[in-house]
C-alpha positions as CSV (number, residue, x, y, z in Angstrom):
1,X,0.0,0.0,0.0
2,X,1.1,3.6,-1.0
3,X,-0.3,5.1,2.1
4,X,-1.2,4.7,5.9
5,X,-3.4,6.3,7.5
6,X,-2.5,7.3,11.4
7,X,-5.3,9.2,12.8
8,X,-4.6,12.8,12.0
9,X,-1.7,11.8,10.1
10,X,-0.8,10.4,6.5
11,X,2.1,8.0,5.8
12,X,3.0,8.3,1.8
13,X,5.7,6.3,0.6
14,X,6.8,7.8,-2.3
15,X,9.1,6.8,-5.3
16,X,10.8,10.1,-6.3
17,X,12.4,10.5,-9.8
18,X,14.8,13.7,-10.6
19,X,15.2,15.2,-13.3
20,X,12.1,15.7,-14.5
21,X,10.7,17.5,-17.3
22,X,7.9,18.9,-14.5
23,X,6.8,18.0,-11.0
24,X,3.7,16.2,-11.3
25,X,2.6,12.8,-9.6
26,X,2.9,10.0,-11.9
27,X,0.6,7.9,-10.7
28,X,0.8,4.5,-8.3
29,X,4.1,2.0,-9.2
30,X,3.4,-1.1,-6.9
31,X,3.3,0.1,-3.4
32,X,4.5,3.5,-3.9
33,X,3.0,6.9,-4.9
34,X,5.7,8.3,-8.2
35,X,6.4,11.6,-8.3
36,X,8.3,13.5,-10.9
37,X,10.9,16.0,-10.1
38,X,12.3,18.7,-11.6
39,X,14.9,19.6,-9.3
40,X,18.2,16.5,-9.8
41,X,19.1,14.2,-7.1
42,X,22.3,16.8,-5.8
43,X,22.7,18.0,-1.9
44,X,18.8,17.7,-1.3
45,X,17.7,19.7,-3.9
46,X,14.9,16.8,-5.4
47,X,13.6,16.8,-1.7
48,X,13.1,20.5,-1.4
49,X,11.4,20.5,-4.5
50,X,9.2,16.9,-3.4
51,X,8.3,18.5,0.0
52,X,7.7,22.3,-1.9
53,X,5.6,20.1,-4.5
54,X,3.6,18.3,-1.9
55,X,2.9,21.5,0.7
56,X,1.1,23.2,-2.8
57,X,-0.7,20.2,-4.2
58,X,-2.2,19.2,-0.3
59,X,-2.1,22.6,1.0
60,X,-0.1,22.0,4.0
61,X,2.7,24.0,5.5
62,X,6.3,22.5,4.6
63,X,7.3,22.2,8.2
64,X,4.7,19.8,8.4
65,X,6.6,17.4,5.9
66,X,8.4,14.9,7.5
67,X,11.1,12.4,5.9
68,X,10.6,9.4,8.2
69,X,13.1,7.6,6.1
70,X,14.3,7.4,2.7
71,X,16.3,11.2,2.6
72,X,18.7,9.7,0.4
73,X,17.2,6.9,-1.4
74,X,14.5,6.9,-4.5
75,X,11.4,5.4,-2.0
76,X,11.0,7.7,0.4
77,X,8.4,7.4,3.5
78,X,7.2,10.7,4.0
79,X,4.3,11.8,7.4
80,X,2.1,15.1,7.2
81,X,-1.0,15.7,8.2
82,X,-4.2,14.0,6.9
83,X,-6.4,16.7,5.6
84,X,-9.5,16.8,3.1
85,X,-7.0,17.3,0.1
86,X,-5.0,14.6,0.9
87,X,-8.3,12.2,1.5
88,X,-9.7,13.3,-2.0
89,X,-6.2,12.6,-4.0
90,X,-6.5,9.1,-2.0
91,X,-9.9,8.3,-2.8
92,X,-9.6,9.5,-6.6
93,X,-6.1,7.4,-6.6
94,X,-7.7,4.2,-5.1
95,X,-10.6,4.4,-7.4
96,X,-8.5,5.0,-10.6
């Protein structure tokens, strides 16, 4: 599964790719949530750019992203909080 739910919380585990053409979410690879990233893989810029992405698309502050693992690998386990955004992008993802 590409997500946990944790009460008020959301666990994504995402599969990030740099170098992108845009940042967009790619859609569901296995059990992980693709996103596309402009930014390359160099000194943190590609997770500046995931956690920038992520705070627009869900409309949640960027201190509020968490890397719970995966800083410095391609599947990353990312926490924020669970809002009405982020249950409306998992509903539409789960229903395809």
């Amino acid at each position: 599964m590409w997500y946990k739910i944790d009460g008020n919380v959301v666990h994504l585990f995402i599969k990030a790719q740099p170098n992108a053409s845009k940042n967009k979410i790619a859609g569901i690879l296995g059990d992980s949530l693709k996103i596309a990233i402009k930014a390359p893989a160099v000194e943190g810029a590609a997770n500046k750019e995931l956690v920038k992405f992520l705070s627009k698309t869900f409309k949640v502050a960027k201190s509020d992203i968490v890397f719970a693992s995966g800083e410095t690998s391609k599947r990353k386990h990312i926490t924020m909080p669970y809002n009405e955004k982020v249950a409306a992008f998992i509903k539409e993802m789960d229903e395809g």
